[in-house]
C-alpha positions as a Python dict, from the first residue, in 0.01 Angstrom:
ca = {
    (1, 'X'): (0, 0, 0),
    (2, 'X'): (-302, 189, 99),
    (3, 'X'): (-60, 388, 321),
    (4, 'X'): (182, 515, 26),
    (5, 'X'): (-110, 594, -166),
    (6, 'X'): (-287, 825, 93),
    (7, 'X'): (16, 1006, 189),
    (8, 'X'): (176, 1047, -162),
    (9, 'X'): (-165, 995, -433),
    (10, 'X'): (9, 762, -614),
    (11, 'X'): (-52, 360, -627),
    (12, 'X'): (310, 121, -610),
    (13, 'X'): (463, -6, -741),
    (14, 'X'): (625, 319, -939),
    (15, 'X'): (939, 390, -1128),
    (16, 'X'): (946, 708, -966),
    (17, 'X'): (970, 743, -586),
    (18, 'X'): (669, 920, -536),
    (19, 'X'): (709, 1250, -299),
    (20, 'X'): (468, 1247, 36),
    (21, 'X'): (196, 1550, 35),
    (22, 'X'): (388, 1735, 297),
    (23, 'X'): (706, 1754, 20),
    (24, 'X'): (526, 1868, -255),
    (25, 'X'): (404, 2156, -22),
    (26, 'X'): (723, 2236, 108),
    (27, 'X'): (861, 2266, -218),
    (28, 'X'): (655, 2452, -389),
    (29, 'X'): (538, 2697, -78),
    (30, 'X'): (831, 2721, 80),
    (31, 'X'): (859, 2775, 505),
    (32, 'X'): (687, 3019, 663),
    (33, 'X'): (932, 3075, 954),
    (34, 'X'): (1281, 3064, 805),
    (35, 'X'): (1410, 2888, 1088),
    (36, 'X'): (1108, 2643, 1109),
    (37, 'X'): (1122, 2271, 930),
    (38, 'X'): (876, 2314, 627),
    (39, 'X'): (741, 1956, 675),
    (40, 'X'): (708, 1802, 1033),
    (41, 'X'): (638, 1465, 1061),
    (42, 'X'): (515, 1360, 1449),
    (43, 'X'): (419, 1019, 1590),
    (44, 'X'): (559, 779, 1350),
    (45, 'X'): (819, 470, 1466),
    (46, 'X'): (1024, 266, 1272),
    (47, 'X'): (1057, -33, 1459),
    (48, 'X'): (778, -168, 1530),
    (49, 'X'): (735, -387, 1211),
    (50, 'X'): (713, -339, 788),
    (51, 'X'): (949, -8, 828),
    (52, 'X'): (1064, 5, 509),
    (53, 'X'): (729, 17, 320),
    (54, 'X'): (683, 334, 616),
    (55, 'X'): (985, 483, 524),
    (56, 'X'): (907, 475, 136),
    (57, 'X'): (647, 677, 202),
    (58, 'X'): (817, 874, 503),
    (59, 'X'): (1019, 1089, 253),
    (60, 'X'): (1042, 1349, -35),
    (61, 'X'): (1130, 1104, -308),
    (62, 'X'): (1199, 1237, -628),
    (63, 'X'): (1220, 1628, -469),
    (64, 'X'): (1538, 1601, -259),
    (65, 'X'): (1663, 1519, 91),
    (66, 'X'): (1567, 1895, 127),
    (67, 'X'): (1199, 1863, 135),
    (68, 'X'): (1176, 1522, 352),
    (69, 'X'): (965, 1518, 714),
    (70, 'X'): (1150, 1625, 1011),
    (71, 'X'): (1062, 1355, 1220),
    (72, 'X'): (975, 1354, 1549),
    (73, 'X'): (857, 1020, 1717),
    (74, 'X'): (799, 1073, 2117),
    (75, 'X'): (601, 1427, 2106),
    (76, 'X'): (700, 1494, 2440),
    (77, 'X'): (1089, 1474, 2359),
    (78, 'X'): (1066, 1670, 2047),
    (79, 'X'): (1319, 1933, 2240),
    (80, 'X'): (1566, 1652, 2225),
    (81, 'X'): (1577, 1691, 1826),
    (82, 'X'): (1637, 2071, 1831),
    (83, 'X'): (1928, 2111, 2062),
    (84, 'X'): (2290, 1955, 2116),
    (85, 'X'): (2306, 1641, 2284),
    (86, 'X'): (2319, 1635, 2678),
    (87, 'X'): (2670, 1756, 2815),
    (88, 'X'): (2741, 1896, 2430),
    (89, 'X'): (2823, 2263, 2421),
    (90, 'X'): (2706, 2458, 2145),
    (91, 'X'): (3064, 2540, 2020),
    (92, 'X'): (3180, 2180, 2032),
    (93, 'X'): (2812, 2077, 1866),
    (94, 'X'): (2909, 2360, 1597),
    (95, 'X'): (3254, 2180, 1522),
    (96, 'X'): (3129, 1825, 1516),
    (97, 'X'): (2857, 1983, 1263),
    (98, 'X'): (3154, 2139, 1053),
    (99, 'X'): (3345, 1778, 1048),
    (100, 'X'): (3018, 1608, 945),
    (101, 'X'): (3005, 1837, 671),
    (102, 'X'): (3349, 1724, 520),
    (103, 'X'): (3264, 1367, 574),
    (104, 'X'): (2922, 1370, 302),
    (105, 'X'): (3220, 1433, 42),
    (106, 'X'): (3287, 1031, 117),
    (107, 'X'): (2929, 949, 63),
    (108, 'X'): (2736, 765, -184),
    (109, 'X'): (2566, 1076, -308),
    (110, 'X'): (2888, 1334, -289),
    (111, 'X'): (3064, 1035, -538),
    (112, 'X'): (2754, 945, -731),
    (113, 'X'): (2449, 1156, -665),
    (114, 'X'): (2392, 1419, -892),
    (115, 'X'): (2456, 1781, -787),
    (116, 'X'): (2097, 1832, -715),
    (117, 'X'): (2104, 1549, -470),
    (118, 'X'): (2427, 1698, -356),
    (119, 'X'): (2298, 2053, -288),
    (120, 'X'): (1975, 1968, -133),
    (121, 'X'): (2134, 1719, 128),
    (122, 'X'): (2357, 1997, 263),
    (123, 'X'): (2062, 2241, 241),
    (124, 'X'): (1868, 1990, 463),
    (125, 'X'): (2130, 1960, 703),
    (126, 'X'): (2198, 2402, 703),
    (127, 'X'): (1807, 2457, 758),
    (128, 'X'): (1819, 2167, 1031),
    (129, 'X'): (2099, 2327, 1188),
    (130, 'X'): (1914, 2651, 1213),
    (131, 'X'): (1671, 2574, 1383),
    (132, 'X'): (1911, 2510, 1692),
    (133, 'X'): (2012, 2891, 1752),
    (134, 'X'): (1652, 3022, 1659),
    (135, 'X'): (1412, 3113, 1918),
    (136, 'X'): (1192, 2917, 1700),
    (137, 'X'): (1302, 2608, 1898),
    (138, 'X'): (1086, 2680, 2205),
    (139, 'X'): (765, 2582, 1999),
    (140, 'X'): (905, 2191, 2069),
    (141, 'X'): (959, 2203, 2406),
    (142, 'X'): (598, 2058, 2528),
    (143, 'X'): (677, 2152, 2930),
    (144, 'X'): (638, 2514, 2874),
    (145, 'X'): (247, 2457, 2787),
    (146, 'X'): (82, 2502, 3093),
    (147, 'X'): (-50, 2197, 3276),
    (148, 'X'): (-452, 2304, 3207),
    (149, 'X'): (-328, 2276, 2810),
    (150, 'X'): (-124, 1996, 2857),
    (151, 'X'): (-339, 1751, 3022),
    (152, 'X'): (-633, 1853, 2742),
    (153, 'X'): (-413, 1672, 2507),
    (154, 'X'): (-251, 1473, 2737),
    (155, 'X'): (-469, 1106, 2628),
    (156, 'X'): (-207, 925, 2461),
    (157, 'X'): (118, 993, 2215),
    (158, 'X'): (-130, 1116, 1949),
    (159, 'X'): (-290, 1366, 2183),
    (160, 'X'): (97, 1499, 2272),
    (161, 'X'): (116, 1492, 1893),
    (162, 'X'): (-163, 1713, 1851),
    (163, 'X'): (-59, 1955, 2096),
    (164, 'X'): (275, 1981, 1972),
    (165, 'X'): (132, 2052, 1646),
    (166, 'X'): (-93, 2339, 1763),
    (167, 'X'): (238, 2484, 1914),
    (168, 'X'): (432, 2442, 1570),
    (169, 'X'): (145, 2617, 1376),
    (170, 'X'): (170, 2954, 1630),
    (171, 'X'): (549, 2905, 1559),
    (172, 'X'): (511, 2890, 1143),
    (173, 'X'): (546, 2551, 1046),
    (174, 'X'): (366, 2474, 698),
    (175, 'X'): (275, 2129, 699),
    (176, 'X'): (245, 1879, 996),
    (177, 'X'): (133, 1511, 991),
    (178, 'X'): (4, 1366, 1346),
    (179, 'X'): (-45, 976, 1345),
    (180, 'X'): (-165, 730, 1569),
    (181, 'X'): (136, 526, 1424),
    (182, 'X'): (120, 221, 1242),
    (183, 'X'): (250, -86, 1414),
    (184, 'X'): (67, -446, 1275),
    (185, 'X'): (-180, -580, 1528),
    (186, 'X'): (-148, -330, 1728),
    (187, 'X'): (-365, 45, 1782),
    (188, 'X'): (-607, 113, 1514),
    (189, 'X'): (-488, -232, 1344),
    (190, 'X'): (-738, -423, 1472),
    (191, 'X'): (-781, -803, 1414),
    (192, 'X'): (-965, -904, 1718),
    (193, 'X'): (-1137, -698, 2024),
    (194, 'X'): (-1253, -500, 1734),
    (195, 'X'): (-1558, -298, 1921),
    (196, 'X'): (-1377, -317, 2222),
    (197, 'X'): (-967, -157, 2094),
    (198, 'X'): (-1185, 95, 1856),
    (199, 'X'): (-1358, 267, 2181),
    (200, 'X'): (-1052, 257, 2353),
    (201, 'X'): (-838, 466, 2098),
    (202, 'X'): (-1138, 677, 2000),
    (203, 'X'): (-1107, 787, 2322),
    (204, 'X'): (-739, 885, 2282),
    (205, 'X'): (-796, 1095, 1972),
    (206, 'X'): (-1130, 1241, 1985),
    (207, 'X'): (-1047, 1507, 2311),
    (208, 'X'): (-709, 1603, 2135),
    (209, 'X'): (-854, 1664, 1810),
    (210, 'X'): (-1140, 1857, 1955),
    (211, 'X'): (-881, 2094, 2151),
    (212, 'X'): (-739, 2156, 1848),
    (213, 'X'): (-1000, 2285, 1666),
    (214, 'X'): (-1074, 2496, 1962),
    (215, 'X'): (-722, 2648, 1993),
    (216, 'X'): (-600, 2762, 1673),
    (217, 'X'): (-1019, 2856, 1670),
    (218, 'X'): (-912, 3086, 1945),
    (219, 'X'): (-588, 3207, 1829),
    (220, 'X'): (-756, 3314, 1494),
    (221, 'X'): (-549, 3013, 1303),
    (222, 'X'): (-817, 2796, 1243),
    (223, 'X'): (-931, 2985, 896),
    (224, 'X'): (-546, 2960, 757),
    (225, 'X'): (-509, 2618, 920),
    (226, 'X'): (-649, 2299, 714),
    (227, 'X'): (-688, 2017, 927),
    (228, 'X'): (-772, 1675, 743),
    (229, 'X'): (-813, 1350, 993),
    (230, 'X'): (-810, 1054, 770),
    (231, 'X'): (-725, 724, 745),
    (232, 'X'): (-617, 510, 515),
    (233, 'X'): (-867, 236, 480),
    (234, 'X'): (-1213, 161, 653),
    (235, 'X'): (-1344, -176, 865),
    (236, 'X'): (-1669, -318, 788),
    (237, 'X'): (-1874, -276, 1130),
    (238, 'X'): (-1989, -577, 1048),
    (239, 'X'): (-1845, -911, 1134),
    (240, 'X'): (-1672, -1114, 856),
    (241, 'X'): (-1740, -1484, 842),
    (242, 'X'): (-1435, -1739, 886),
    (243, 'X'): (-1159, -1709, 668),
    (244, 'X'): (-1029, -1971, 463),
    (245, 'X'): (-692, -1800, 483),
    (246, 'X'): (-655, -1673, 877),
    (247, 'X'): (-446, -1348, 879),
    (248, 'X'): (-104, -1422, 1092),
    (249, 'X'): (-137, -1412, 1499),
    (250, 'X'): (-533, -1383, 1491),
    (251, 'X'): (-745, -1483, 1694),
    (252, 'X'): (-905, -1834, 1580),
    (253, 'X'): (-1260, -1739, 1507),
    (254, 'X'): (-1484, -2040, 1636),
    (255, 'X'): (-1783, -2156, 1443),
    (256, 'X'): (-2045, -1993, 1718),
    (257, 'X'): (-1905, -1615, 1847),
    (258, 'X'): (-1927, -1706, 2221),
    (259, 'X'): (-1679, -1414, 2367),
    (260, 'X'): (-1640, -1041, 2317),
    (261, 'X'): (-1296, -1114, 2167),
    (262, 'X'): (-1440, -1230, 1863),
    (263, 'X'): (-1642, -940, 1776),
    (264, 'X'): (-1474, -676, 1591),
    (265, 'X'): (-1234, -918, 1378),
    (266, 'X'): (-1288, -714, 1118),
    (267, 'X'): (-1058, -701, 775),
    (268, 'X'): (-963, -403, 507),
    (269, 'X'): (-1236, -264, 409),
    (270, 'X'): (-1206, -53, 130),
    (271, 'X'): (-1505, 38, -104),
    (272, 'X'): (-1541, 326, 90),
    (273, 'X'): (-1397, 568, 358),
    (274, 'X'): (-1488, 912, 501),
    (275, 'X'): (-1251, 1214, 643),
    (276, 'X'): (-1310, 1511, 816),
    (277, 'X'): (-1185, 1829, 732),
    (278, 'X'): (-1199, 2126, 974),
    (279, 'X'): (-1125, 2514, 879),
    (280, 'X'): (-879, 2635, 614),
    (281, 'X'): (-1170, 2749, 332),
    (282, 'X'): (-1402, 2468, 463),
    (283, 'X'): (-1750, 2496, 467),
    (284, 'X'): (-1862, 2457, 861),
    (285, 'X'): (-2111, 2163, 906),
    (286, 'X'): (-2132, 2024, 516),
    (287, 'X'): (-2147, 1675, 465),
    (288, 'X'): (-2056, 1567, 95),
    (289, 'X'): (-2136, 1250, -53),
    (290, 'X'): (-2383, 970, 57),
    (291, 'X'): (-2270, 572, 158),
    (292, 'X'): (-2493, 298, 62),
    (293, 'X'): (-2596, 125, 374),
    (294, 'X'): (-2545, -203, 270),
    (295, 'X'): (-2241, -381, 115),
    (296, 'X'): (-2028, -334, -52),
    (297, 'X'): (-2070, 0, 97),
    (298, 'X'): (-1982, 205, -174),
    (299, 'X'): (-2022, 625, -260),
    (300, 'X'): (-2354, 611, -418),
    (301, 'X'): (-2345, 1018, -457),
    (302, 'X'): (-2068, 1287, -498),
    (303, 'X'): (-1800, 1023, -477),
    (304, 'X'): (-1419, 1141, -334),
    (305, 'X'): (-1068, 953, -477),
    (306, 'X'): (-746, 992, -313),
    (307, 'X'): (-630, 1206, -626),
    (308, 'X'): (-945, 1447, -570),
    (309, 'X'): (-870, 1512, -230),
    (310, 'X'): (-524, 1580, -258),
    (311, 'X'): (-638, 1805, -542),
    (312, 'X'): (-852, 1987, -294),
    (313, 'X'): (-589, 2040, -86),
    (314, 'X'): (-306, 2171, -300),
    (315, 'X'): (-622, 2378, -419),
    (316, 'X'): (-668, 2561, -72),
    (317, 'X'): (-281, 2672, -95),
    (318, 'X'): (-337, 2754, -446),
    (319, 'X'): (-121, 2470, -614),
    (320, 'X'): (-249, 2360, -927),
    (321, 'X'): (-325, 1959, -988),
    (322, 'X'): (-93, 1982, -1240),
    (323, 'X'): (197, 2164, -1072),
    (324, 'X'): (484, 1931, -1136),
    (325, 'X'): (881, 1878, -1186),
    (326, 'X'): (1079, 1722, -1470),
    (327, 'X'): (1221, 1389, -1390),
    (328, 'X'): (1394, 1219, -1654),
    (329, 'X'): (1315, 1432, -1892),
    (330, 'X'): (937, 1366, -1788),
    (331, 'X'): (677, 1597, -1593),
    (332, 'X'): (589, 1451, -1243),
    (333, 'X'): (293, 1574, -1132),
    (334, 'X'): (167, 1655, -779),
    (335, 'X'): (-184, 1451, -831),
    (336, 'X'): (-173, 1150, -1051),
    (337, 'X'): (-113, 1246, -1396),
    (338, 'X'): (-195, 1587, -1335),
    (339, 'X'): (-614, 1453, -1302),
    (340, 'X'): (-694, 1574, -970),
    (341, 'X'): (-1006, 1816, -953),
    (342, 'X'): (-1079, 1976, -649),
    (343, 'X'): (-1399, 1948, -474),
    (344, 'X'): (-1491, 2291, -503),
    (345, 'X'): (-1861, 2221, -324),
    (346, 'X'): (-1669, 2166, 37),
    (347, 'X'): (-1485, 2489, 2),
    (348, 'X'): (-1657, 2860, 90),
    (349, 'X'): (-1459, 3049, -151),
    (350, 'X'): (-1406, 2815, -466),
}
């Protein structure tokens, strides 16, 4: 839930399938290399548990097959998804593509989709496509970085995902999501070994992210590039007591903490949350808003919603909170009923 909401702005349960961030921005900004995917999506698995409530928010909704992620899973295979199959010529690969083609007019949307739906699937697949002859292609292959570059990054699948996204900026690509990937109980979903799991994967994301900043720094990107590392919730760095309810596959909590693999069982925490936001129109070293230090923990000054900050975002690629599309005869607006303000005060040119 608090996943759908971060990467879309809107709360489910909807009668609308809400469109994620990256959509609305490749809808209404368009690509910025013609042969580059408008929305990348890098790190994310579907198998590893709850995959349909990740796909639901893995997607462009309401906008059309058109705008959805390309999605890349393994960063350092992301050459596998822009070139034929192994063994595949190119002129066989372009045939099979041509019978595909003729096989959507069997399909659930060719019969019953409207000819929106129709049009934007088999734009999806013709800008997919393109990408396979377009030089454009080389920005996924993650051997040619050179191996000081590589092993920078190199910390874990999110650190391959970062690099790969520095390499995709310097290609064109508009919008790109990085994530640690959300499997339950495992990474950054941590129900026991709290202290312990939390150094460990700080450790895989805090030298990638760094690099980052440094590179497109470097290559003069930085100041057109908005980076935003957030996540969707907080946990308490405090211990909670026993739970009346245990959460599934926990560890038992005993009455008297007598082993590091009790400390850290920490649950949602949500009355408060911070992100960082590096270059793109972003002031350099302002912090905004204060956290009350003791529970519940919540913004006691220049308080941040989800809505707000995706406000602030459209706002630094000058989309309007209220930009929107008709659905049903109805306006459907990029930030919850069209209410998002940005927050102006984090920005150098408001």
């Amino acid at each position: 839930r608090h996943q759908y909401h971060w990467h879309t702005g809107y709360e489910p349960p909807l009668t609308v399938a809400a469109p994620h961030i990256g959509a609305w921005i490749a809808k209404f900004k368009g690509p910025k290399n013609p042969a580059m995917p408008s929305f990348i999506d890098i790190g994310q698995g579907f198998s590893g548990g709850e995959s349909e409530e990740l796909k639901a928010f893995h997607t462009a909704g309401c906008l059309g097959s058109e705008y959805g992620p390309f999605i890349i899973t393994e960063p350092s295979q992301a050459i596998d998804a822009v070139r034929p199959p192994a063994g595949m010529s190119k002129k066989r690969f372009r045939q099979r593509y041509a019978a595909y083609k003729k096989m959507l007019q069997a399909s659930p949307i060719a019969r019953f989709g409207s000819d929106y739906q129709k049009q934007s699937l088999l734009r999806s697949l013709d800008n997919a496509y393109k990408l396979l002859d377009s030089p454009a292609a080389k920005a996924f292959d993650l051997a040619l970085e050179n191996k000081k570059s590589y092993d920078a990054y190199n910390t874990s699948r999110f650190g391959r995902g970062c690099l790969l996204a520095k390499r995709l900026t310097e290609a064109g690509a508009r919008f790109i999501e990085v994530t640690t990937e959300y499997i339950p109980f495992k990474g950054f979903d941590t129900h026991e070994n709290g202290h312990t799991r939390m150094a460990a994967m700080k450790k895989q994301i805090d030298r990638p992210i760094a690099q980052l900043v440094r590179d497109l720094e470097k290559s003069k990107l930085l100041d057109r590039t908005l980076i935003v590392l957030a996540s969707e919730f907080s946990r308490d760095m405090m211990i909670e007591g026993k739970s009346t309810k245990p959460v599934r596959n926990q560890v038992r909590q005993p009455d008297i903490i007598n082993d590091k693999k009790f400390y850290g069982m920490h649950r949602h925490f949500t009355a408060a949350g911070s992100c960082l936001i590096f270059g793109g129109g972003a002031k350099k070293g302002h912090l905004h808003g204060i956290t009350a230090d003791q529970r519940p923990c919540t913004t006691i000054k220049d308080p941040v919603s989800v809505t707000d900050l995706h406000a602030t975002i459209f706002h630094t690629l000058s989309i309007p909170p209220n930009a929107n599309i008709k659905i049903e005869e109805r306006p459907f607006y990029v930030t919850k009923d069209a209410t998002g303000k940005p927050i102006k005060k984090i920005l150098t040119h408001a």
